[in-house]
C-alpha positions as CSV (number, residue, x, y, z in Angstrom):
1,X,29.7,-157.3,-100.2
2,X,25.8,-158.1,-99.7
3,X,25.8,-154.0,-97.9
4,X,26.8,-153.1,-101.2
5,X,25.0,-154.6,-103.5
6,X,22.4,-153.5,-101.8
7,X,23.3,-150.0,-102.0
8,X,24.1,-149.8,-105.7
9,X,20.6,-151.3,-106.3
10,X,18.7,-149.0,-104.4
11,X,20.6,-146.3,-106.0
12,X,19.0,-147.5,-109.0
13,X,15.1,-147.1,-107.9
14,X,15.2,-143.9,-105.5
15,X,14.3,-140.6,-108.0
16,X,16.6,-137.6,-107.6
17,X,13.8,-135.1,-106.6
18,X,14.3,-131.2,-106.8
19,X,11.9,-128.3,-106.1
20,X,11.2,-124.9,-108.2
21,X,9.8,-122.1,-106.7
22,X,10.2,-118.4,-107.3
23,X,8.9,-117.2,-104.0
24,X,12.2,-118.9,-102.2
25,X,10.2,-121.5,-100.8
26,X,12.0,-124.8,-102.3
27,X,15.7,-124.8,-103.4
28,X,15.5,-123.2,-106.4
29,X,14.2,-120.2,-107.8
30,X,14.6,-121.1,-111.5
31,X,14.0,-123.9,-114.1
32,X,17.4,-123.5,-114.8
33,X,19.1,-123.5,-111.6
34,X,17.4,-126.5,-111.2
35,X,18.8,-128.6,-114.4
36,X,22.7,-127.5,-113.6
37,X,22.4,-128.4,-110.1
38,X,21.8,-132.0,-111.3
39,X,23.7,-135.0,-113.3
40,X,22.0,-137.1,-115.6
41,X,19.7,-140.0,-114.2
42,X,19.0,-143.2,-115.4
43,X,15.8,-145.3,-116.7
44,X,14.9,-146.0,-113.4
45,X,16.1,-143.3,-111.5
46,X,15.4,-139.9,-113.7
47,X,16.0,-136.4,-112.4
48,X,12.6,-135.1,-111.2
49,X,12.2,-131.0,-111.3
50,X,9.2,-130.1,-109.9
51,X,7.9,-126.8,-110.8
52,X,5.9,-125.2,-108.5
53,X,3.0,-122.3,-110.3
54,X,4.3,-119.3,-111.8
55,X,5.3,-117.9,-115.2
56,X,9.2,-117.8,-115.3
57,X,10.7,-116.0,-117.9
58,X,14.4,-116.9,-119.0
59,X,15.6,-119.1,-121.3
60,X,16.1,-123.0,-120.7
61,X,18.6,-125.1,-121.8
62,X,19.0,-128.9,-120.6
63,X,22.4,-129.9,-122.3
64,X,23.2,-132.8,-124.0
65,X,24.9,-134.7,-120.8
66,X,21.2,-134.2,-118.7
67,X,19.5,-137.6,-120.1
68,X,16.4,-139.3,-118.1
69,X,15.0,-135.6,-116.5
70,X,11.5,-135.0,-116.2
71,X,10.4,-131.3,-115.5
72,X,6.6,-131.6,-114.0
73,X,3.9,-128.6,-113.3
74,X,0.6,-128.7,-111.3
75,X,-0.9,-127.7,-114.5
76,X,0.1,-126.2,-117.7
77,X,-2.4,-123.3,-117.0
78,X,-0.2,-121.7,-114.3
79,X,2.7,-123.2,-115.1
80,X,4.7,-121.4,-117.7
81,X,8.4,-121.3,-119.2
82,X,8.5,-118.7,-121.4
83,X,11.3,-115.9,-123.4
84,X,10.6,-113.6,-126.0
85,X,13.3,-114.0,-128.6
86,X,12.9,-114.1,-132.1
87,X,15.3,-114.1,-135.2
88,X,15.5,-110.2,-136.0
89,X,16.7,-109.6,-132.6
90,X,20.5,-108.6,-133.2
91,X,23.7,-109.6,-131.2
92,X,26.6,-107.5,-130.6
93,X,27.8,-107.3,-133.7
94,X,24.4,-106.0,-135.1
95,X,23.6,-109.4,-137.0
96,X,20.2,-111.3,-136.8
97,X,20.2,-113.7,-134.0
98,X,18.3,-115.7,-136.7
99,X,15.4,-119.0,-135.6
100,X,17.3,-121.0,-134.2
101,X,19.2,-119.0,-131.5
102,X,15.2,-117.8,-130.8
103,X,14.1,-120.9,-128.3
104,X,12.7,-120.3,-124.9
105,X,13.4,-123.8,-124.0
106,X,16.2,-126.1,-125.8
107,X,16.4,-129.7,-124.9
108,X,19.7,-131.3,-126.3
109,X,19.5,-134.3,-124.0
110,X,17.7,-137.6,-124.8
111,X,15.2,-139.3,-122.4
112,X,13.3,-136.0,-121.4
113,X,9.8,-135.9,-120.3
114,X,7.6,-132.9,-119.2
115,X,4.3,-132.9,-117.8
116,X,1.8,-130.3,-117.3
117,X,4.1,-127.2,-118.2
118,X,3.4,-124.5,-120.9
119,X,6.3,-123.4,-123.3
120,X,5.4,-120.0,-124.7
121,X,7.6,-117.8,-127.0
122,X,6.1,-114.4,-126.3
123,X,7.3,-112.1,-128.8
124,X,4.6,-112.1,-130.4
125,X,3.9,-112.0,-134.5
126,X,7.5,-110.6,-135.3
127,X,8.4,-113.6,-137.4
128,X,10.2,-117.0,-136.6
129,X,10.2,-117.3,-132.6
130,X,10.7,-120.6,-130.8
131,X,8.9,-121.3,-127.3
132,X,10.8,-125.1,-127.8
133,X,13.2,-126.7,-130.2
134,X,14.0,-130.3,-129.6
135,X,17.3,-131.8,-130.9
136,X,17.4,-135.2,-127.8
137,X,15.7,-138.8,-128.6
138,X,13.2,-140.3,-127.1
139,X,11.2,-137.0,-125.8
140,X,7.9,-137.1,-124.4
141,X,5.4,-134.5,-123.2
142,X,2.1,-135.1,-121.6
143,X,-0.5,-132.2,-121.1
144,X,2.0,-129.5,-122.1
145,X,1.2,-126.5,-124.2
146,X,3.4,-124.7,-126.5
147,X,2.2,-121.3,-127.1
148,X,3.7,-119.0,-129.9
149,X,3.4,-117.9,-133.9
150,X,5.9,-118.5,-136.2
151,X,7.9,-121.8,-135.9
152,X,6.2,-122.5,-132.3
153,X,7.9,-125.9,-132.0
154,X,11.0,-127.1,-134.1
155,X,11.4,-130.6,-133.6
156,X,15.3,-130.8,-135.3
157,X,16.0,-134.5,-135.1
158,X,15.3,-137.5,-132.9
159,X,12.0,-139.3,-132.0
160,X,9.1,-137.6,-129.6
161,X,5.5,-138.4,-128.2
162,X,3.3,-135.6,-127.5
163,X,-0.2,-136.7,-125.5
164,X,-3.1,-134.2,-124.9
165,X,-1.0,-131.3,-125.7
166,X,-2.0,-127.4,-127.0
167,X,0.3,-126.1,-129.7
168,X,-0.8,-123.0,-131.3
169,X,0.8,-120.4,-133.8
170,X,0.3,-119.6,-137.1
171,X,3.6,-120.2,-139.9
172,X,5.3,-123.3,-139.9
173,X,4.4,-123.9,-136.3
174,X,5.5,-127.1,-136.0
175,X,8.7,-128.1,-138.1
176,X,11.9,-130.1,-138.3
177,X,13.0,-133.3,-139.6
178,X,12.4,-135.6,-136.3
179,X,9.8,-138.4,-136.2
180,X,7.2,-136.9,-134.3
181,X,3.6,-138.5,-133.0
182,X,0.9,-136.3,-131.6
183,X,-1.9,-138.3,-130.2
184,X,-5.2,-136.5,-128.8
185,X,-3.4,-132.9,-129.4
186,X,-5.5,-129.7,-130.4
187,X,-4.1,-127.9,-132.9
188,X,-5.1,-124.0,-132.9
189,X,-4.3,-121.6,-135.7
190,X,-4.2,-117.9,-135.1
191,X,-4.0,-116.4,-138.1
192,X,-3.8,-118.0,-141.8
193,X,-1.2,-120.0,-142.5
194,X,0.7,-123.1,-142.2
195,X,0.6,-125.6,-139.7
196,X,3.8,-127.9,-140.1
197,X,6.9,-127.4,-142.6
198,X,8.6,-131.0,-142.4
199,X,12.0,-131.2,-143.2
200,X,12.2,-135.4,-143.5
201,X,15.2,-137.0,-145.0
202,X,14.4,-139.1,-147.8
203,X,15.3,-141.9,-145.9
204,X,13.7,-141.6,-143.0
205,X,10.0,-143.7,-143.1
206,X,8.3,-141.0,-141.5
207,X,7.9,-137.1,-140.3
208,X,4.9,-135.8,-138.4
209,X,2.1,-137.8,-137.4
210,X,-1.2,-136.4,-135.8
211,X,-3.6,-139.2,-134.2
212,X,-7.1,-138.4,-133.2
213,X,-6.1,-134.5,-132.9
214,X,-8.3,-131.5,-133.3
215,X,-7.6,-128.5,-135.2
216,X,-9.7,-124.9,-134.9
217,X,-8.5,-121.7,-135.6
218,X,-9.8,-117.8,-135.0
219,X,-12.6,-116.9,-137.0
220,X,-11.7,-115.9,-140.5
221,X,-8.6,-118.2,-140.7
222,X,-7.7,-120.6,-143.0
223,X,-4.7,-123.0,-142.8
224,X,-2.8,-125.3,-144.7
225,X,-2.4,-129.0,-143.5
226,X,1.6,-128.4,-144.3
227,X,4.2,-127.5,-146.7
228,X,7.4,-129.2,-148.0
229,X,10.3,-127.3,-145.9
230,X,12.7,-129.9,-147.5
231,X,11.4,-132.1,-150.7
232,X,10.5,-135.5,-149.0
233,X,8.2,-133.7,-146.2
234,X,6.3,-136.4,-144.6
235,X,3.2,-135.5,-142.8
236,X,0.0,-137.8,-141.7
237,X,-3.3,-137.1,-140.3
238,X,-5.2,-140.1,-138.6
239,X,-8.6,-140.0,-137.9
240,X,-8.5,-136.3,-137.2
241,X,-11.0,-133.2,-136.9
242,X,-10.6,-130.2,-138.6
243,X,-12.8,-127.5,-138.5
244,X,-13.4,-124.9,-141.1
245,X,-10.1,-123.2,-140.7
246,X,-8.3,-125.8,-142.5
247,X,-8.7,-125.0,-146.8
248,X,-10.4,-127.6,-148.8
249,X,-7.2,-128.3,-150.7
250,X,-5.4,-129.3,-147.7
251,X,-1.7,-129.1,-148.9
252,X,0.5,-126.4,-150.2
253,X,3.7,-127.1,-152.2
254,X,5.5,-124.0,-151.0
255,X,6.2,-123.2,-155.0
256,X,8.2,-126.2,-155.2
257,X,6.5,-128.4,-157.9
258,X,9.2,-131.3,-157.4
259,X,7.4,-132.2,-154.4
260,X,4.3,-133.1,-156.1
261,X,6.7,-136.7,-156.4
262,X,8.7,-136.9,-153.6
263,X,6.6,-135.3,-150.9
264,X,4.8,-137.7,-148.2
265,X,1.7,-135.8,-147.1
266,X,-1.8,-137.9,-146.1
267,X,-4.7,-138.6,-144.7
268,X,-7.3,-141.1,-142.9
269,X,-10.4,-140.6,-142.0
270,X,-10.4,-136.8,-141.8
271,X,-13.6,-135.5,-140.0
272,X,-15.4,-132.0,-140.1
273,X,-15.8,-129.2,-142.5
274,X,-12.4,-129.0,-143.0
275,X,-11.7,-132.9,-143.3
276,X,-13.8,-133.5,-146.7
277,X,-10.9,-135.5,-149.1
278,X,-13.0,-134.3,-152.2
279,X,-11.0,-131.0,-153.1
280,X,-7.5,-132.1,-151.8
281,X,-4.3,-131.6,-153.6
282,X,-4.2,-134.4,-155.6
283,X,-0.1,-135.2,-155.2
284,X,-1.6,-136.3,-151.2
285,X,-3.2,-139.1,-150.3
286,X,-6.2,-140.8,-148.6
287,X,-5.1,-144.0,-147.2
288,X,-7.2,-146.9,-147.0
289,X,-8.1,-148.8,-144.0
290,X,-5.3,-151.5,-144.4
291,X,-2.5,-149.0,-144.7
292,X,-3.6,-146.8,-141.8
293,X,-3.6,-149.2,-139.3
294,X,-0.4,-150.0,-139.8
295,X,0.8,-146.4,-139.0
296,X,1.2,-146.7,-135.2
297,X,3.5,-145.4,-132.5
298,X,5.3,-148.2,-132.0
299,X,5.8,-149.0,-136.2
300,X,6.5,-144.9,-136.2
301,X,8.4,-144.3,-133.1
302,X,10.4,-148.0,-132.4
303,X,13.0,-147.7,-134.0
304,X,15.6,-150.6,-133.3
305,X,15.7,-149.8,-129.8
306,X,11.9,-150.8,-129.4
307,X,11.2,-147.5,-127.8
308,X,7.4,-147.5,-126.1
309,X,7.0,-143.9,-125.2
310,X,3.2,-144.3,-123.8
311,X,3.6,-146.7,-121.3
């Protein structure tokens, strides 16, 4: 009885480790083989894909069943998952594949993680294209960068942390109705734009949060902070700098002047040419000390499970 004990609590601590390589050299050849070879993990025992340099181009999907795996790159430089989808493609019937059949990566499953790995939708500026869309709880990703233009990353429901990430596009590029926090991010606009459509129930406290981020953008552009994609859009920036490619007036109400009073868009302590509160929409607003401090990921993110995401 002791023997297996024993065993069942080791099988709680030992990682389930697998190897991507496309040169043949580990197991696997693909991200993909990879995630259907293995069951779900645990808290303490996650499903570790490591994935050795190269770009590999194919379309990922870690289904609903896959919780607690954790795909990890050497670096996000070399390391890339990438498709080129995007909604005027046609099926067989000669319809629009339309955004959200676009993804190069779909994560269904809650408890993922991925580290140093870039998700890139390379089709280009062809309209709505999706390197990522996230539909699991409690995702996190650390040093990743999501590379695309329109709708880059749609974030459809659930909670996420994103640390020292790269997200770039153009339209929309980051959008969905999840609970989002992006601490220490940059934020790089390609053309002029849109930076995040959020789609937040009216119920649900908040949307997207960016914490000490960065945004810049090509020369010439100029960005909006966000726009309402559904009419109680919240969207915060905390102690943030923006450089000149973000417009003095911040906000844009997507022609919807209903979401002057029900949209949730603000700011603290915005820094750079682009991060001056004088010529801001006034529907947004600056928050004061008192109420920005008690924005944090673990008031945004907890939820009743007390999820901690950075530690």
């Amino acid at each position: 009885m002791l023997t297996v004990f024993f065993l069942n609590s080791l099988a709680q601590i030992v990682k389930a480790d697998l190897y991507v390589a496309q040169d043949g050299s580990c197991s696997y050849r693909t991200v993909q083989e990879a995630v259907m070879a293995a069951n779900g993990g645990t808290s303490n025992s996650p499903v570790v894909i490591h994935i050795a340099p190269g770009t590999y181009v194919g379309p990922v999907y870690v289904q609903r069943e896959k919780r607690y795996f954790r795909l990890v790159g050497e670096n996000p430089t070399n390391t890339v998952l990438t498709f080129n989808l995007y909604a005027q493609m046609t099926n067989a019937a000669g319809m629009p594949i339309g955004t959200f059949n676009t993804p190069s990566t779909t994560v269904d499953a809650d408890d993922f993680t991925a580290e140093n790995i870039t998700f890139e939708n390379s089709a280009g500026p062809v309209g709505q294209a999706l390197a990522i869309r996230v539909d699991g709880d409690r995702s996190i990703f650390r040093n990743c960068r999501f590379l695309g233009w329109q709708d880059t990353i749609l974030l459809n429901r659930g909670r996420q942390y994103f640390t020292n990430c790269e997200i770039s596009g153009h339209v929309d590029f980051i959008f969905g109705s999840a609970t989002a926090w992006f601490e220490s991010c940059r934020i790089h606009c390609l053309r002029s734009g849109y930076i995040t459509a959020a789609s937040t129930p009216q119920d649900q406290p908040y949307g997207f949060v960016f914490s000490n981020c960065t945004i810049t953008g090509e020369p010439e552009v100029k960005t909006y902070l966000g726009r309402p994609w559904r009419d109680y859009a919240s969207t915060v920036y905390l102690n943030c700098s923006m450089s000149g490619a973000v417009r003095p007036e911040g906000w844009n109400d997507w022609k919807k002047p209903q979401t002057h009073t029900t949209s949730r868009y603000a700011e603290f302590n915005s820094k750079g040419e682009g991060g001056t509160p004088l010529n801001r929409e006034s529907w947004s607003r600056q928050l004061d000390r008192t109420s920005a401090e008690k924005i944090t990921p673990k008031s945004v993110l907890g939820g009743t499970d007390d999820w901690i995401p950075y530690h």
